[in-house]
SEKOLTOR-96587 format. One record per residue (C-alpha): residue in three letters; x, y, z. Coordinates in steps of 0.5 Angstrom, whole numbers, padded with zeros to 4 digits, always signed. Example, Ala and Ser with C-alpha at 12.3 -4.5 7.8 and 13.67 -1.06 7.14 Angstrom:
<atoms>
ALA+0025-0009+0016 SER+0027-0002+0014 
</atoms>
This chain:
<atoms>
UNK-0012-0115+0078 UNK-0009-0110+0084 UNK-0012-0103+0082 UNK-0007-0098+0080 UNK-0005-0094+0086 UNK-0006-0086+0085 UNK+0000-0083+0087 UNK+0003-0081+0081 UNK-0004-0076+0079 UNK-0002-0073+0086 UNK+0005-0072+0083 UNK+0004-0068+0077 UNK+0005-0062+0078 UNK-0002-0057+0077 UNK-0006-0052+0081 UNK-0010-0058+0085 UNK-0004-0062+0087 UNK+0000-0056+0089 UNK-0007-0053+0094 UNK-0006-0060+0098 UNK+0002-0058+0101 UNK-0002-0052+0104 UNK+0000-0045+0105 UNK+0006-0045+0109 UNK+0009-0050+0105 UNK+0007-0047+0099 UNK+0010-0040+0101 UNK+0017-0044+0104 UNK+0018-0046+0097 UNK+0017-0040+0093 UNK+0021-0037+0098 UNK+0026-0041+0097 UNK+0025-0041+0089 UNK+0026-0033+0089 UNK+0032-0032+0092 UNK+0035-0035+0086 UNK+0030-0032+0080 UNK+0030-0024+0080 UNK+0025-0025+0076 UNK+0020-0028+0081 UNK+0022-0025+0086 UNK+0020-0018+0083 UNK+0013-0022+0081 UNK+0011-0023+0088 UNK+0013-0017+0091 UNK+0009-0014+0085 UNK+0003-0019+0087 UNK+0004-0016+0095 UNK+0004-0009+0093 UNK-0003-0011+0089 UNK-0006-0014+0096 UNK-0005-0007+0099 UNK-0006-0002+0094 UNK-0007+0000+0087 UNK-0002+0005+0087 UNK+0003+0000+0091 UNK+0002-0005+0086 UNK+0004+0001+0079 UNK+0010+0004+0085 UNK+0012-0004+0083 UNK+0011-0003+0077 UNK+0014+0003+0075 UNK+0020+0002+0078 UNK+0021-0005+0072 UNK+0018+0000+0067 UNK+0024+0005+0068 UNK+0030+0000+0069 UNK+0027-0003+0061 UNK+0026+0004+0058 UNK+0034+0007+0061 UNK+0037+0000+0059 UNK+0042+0000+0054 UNK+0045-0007+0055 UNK+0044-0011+0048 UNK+0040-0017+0049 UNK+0042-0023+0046 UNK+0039-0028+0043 UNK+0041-0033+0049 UNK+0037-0027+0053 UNK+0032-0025+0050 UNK+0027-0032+0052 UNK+0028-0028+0059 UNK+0026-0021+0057 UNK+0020-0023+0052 UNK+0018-0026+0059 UNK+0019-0021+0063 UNK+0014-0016+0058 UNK+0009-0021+0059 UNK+0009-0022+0065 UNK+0009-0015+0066 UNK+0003-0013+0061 UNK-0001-0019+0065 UNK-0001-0016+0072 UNK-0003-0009+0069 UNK-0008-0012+0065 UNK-0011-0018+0070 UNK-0008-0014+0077 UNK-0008-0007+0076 UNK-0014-0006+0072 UNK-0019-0008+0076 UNK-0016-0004+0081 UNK-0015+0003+0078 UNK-0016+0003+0070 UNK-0013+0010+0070 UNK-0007+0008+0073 UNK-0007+0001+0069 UNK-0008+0005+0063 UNK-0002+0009+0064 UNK+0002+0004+0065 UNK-0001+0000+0059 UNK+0002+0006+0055 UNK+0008+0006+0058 UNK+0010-0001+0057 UNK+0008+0000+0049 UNK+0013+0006+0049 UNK+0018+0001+0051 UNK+0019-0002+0044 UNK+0023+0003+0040 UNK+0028+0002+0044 UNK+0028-0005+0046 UNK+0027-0007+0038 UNK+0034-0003+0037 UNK+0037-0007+0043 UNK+0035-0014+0042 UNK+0037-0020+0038 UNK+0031-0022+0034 UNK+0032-0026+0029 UNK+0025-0029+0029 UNK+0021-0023+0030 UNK+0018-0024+0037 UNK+0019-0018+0040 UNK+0014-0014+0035 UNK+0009-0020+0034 UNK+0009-0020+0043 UNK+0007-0013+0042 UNK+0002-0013+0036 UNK-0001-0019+0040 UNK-0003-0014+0046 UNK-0007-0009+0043 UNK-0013-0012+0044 UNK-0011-0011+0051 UNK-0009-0004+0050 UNK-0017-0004+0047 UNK-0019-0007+0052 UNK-0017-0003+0058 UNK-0018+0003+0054 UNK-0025+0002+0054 UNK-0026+0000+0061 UNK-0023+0007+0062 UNK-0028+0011+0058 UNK-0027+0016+0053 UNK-0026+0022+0057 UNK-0019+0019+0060 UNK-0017+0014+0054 UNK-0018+0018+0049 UNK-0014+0024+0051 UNK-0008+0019+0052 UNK-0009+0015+0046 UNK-0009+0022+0041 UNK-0003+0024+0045 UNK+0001+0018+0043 UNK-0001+0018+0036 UNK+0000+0026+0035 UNK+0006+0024+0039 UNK+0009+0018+0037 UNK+0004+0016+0030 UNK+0010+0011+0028 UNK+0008+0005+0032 UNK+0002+0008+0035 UNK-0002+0007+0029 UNK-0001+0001+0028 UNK-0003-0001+0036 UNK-0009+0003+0035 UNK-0011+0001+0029 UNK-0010-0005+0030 UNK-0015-0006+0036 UNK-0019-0001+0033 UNK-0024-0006+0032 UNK-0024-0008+0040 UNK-0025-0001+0042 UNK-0032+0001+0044 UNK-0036+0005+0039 UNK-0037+0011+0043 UNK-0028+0011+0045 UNK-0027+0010+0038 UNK-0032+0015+0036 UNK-0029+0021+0041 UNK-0022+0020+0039 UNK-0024+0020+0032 UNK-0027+0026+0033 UNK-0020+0029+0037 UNK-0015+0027+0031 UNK-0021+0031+0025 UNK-0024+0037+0028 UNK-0020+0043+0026 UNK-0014+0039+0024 UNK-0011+0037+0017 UNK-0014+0032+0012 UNK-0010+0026+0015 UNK-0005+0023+0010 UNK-0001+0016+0011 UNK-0001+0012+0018 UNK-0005+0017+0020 UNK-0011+0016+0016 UNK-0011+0010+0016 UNK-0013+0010+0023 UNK-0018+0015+0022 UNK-0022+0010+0017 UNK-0020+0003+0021 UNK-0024+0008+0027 UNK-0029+0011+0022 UNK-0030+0004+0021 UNK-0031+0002+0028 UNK-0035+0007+0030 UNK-0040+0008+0025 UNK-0038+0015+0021 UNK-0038+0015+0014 UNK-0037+0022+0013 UNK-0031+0021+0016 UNK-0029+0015+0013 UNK-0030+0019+0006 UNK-0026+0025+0008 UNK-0020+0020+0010 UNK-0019+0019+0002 UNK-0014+0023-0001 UNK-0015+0027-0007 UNK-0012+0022-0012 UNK-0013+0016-0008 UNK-0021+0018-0009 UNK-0021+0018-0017 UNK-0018+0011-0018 UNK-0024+0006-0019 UNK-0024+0002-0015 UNK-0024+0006-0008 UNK-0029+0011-0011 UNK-0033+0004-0012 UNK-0033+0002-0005 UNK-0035+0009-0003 UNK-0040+0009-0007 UNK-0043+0002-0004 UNK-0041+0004+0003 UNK-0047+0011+0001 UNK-0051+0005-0003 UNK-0051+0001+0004 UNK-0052+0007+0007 UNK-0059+0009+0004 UNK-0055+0015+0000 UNK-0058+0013-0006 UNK-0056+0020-0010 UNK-0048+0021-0006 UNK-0047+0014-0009 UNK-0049+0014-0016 UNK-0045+0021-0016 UNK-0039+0017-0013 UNK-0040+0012-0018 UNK-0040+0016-0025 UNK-0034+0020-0022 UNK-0031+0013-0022 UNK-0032+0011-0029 UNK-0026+0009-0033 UNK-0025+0013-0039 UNK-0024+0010-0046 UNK-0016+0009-0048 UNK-0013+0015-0051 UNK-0013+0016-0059 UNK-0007+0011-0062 UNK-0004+0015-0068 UNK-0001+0011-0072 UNK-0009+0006-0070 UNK-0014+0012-0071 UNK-0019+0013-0067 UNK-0021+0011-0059 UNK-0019+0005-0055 UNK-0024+0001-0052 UNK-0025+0002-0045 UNK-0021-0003-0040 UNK-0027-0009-0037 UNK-0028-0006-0031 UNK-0025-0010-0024 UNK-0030-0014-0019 UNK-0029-0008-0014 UNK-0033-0003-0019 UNK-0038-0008-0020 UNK-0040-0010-0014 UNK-0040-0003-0013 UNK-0045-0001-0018 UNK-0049-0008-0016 UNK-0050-0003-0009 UNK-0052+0003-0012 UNK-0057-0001-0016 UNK-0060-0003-0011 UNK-0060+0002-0007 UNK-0064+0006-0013 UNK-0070+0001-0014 UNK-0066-0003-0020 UNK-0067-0010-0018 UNK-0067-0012-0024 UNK-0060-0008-0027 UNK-0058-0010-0021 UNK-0058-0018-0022 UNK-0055-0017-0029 UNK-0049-0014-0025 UNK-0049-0019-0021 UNK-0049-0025-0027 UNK-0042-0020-0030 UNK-0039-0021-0024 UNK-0041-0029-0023 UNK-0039-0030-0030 UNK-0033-0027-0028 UNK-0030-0030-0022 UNK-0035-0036-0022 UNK-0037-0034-0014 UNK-0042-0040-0011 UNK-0044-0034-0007 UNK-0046-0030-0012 UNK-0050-0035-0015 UNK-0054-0037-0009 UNK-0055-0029-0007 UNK-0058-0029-0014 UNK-0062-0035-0014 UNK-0065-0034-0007 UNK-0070-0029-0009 UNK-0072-0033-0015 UNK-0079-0036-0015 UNK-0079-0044-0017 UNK-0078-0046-0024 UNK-0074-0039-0025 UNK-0068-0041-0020 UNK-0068-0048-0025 UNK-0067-0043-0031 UNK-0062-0039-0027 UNK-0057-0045-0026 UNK-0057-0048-0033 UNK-0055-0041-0034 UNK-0049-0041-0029 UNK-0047-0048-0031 UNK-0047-0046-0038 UNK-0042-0040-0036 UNK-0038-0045-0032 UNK-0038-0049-0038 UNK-0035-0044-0043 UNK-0030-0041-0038 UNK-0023-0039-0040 UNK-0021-0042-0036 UNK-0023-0049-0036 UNK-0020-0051-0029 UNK-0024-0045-0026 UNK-0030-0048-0029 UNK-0029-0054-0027 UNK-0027-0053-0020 UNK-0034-0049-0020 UNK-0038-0054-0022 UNK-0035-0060-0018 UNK-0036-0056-0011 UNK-0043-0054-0013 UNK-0043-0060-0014 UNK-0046-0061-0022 UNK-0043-0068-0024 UNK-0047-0068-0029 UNK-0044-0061-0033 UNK-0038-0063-0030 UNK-0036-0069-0033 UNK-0039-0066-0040 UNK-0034-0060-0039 UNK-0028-0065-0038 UNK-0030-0069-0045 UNK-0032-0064-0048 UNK-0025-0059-0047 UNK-0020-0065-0045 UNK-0015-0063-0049 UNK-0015-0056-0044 UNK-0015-0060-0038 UNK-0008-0058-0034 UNK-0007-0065-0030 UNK-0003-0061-0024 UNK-0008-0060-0020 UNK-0009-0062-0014 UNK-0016-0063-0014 UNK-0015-0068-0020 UNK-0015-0075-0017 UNK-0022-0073-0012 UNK-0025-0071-0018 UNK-0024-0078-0022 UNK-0026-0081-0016 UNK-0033-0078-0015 UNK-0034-0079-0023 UNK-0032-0086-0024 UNK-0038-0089-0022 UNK-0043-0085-0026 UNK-0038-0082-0032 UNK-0032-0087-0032 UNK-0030-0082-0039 UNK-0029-0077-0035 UNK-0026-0081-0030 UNK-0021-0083-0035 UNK-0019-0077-0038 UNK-0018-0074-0032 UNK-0013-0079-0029 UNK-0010-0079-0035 UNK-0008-0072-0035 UNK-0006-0072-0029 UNK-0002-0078-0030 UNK+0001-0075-0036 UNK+0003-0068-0031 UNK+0007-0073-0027 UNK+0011-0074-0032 UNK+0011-0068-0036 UNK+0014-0065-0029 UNK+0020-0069-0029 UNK+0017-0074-0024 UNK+0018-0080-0029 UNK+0014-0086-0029 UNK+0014-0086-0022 UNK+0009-0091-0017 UNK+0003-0086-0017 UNK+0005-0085-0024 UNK+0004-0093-0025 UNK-0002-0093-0021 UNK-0005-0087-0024 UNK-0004-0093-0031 UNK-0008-0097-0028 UNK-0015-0095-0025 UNK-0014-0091-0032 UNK-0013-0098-0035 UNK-0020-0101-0030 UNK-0024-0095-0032 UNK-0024-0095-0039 UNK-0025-0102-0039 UNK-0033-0101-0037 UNK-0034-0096-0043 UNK-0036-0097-0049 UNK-0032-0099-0056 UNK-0031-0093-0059 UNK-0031-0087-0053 UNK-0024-0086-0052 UNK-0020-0083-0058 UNK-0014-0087-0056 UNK-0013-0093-0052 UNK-0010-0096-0047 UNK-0003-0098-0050 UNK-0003-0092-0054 UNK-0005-0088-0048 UNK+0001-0092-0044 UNK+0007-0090-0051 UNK+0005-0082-0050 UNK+0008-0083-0043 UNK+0013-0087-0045 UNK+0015-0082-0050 UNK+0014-0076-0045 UNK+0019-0080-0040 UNK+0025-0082-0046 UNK+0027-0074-0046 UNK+0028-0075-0038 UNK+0031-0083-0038 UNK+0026-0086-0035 UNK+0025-0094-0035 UNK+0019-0097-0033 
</atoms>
């Protein structure tokens, strides 16, 4: 059989291909190609002012950013696919071209085109909410760039958009806080607290994502408002940031201050309420503390309170790591019997499958299946990976799920019809007596479920 001739790879259209018509060729075309498209007639001319210089290439570019900042045609929505390119392309030469040619002037054009957006939001026709989610996409950019220009020229020009434009300044800056190098993070930090007043709202929480970055605690404390400091959970979560930071004493104070009070005296009731059940947050706040203060026993007991209550496999296994062996068995009988005993008995059996604990699993189904909620999505994997070893738990489960459908208003449906019948094949292998009801009677309860709803087999 003849090969296939290659010429049509070398007509796909892709750099490789394109770098075979030459030069002269390629310049022809483009040339050709920008007499009709504006757009790419300004992006090569930007492409040859940065072969000649970098204040060339930001001339080019200011001149593009002051036509979008002085505009004031609406963009409709037929427009805006051509702008929303236009901004990308432009953000890309300032941040691939610009930037490695001078990062000061890159930095200030950078700024610029996010100044764009307060007025071209109010301009454009966005239904789709492209605009702010192009914008949100850049402020990795925008870290990125101000690193590189160090925190003697980024730093005063951040701080000045935020003192000046905070509203969607912070959330640019707080949203790339985490690309930012620690040492810019840090003076700029220092630039929105020193010798101003506690931060509020946006602004403070600039100053914690920025505190985050760069390590200070203080300043993240101190970002807290007053009342915001007295609710448990936030008073927990100082307290275990202290905690991790060897501040041991801070920490047990924070966390005392954080202690939920008793209910108020009820007059027709007498006497004091009892206190509400602290939140997870509080807990592994007090977990942290423990630990910082040596108290690695309390400190475990707080993580079993915690684990009873959300059931948390990491939980478990950060407590069963620093067991020694046979203790790490006692452990998880412990952990299997709190799942078993859970209010809610789909939690626990969800703990139990993904442990995986068949055993105790299949257990918990016999034993509390008139609790079982069918409408689980899970159910029909479960049933699956029991039937072998626990066919009773099989059954039980297919068969809540079974009954869910129809109770759902789906009827007796096909999947319904199958559920029917591994439901049928499973409880065949079991032994006489094992199941309260049996098929037929099983397969009437569905009947029944159905009839309001009209169905028919």
């Amino acid at each position: 059989m003849a090969r296939q001739s290659p010429a049509p790879k070398r007509k796909t259209v892709s750099e490789s291909n394109l770098a075979t018509l030459g030069a002269e060729r390629l310049a022809a075309l483009l040339f050709d190609a920008a007499n009709s498209d504006p757009n790419l007639k300004r992006r090569l001319r930007m492409e040859l002012a940065a072969e000649i210089s970098a204040a060339d290439l930001a001339f080019e570019l200011d001149k593009r950013l002051t036509t979008l900042a002085t505009s004031r045609t609406r963009v409709s929505w037929r427009k805006r696919p051509a702008l929303l390119s236009d901004l990308q392309a432009l953000r890309r030469i300032i941040v691939d071209r610009l930037a490695p040619l001078d990062i000061k002037l890159a930095l200030d054009r950078l700024v610029a085109w996010f100044d764009l957006y307060p007025a071209l939001s109010a301009r454009v026709s966005d239904a789709k909410g492209e605009l702010p989610l192009l914008y949100d996409a850049a402020s990795s950019d925008l870290a990125a760039v101000a690193s590189r220009a160090g925190p003697e020229t980024a730093a005063p020009v951040l701080g000045e958009a935020l003192a000046t434009r905070l509203n969607p300044w912070a959330f640019w800056v707080g949203r790339g806080s985490l690309s930012l190098s620690p040492e810019l993070a840090q003076r700029l930090l220092v630039d929105l607290t020193n010798g101003r007043p506690k931060p509020t709202g946006r602004l403070a929480l600039v100053v914690r994502k920025l505190a985050d970055r760069s390590g200070d605690l203080d300043a993240w404390i101190q970002s807290i408002s007053e009342d915001d400091y007295r609710k448990p959970d936030i008073a927990a979560e100082i307290a275990r940031r202290l905690a991790e930071a060897g501040r041991a004493a801070e920490a047990r104070d924070a966390l005392d201050a954080s202690q939920i009070a008793a209910a108020p005296a009820v007059k027709w009731r007498g006497g004091r309420g009892d206190p509400p059940e602290p939140s997870e947050a509080w807990l592994r706040g007090e977990i942290a503390v423990l630990e910082a203060e040596g108290r690695t026993e309390e400190a475990d007991e707080a993580r079993w309170r915690v684990f009873e209550r959300t059931l948390s496999a990491d939980e478990l296994r950060a407590l069963i790591a620093k067991l020694p062996d046979f203790e790490d068995v006692v452990a998880l009988d412990r952990a299997f019997e709190l799942a078993a005993s859970h209010p809610d008995v789909m939690k626990g059996l969800t703990f139990l499958m993904n442990w995986p604990a068949l055993r105790e699993a299949a257990e918990l189904v016999v034993a509390r299946r008139a609790e079982l909620r069918g409408g689980h999505d899970d159910i029909p994997l479960w049933a699956s990976r029991l039937a072998g070893r626990f066919p009773l738990a099989a059954v039980l489960l297919t068969r809540a799920r079974a009954r869910a459908l129809v109770t759902l208003g789906s009827g007796i449906t096909e999947e319904v019809q199958g559920l029917v019948g591994e439901a049928e094949a499973l409880a065949g292998g079991l032994e006489e007596g094992e199941l309260v009801d049996d098929h037929a009677s099983f397969v009437s309860e569905l009947q029944t479920l159905a009839s309001p709803r009209r169905r028919r087999w």
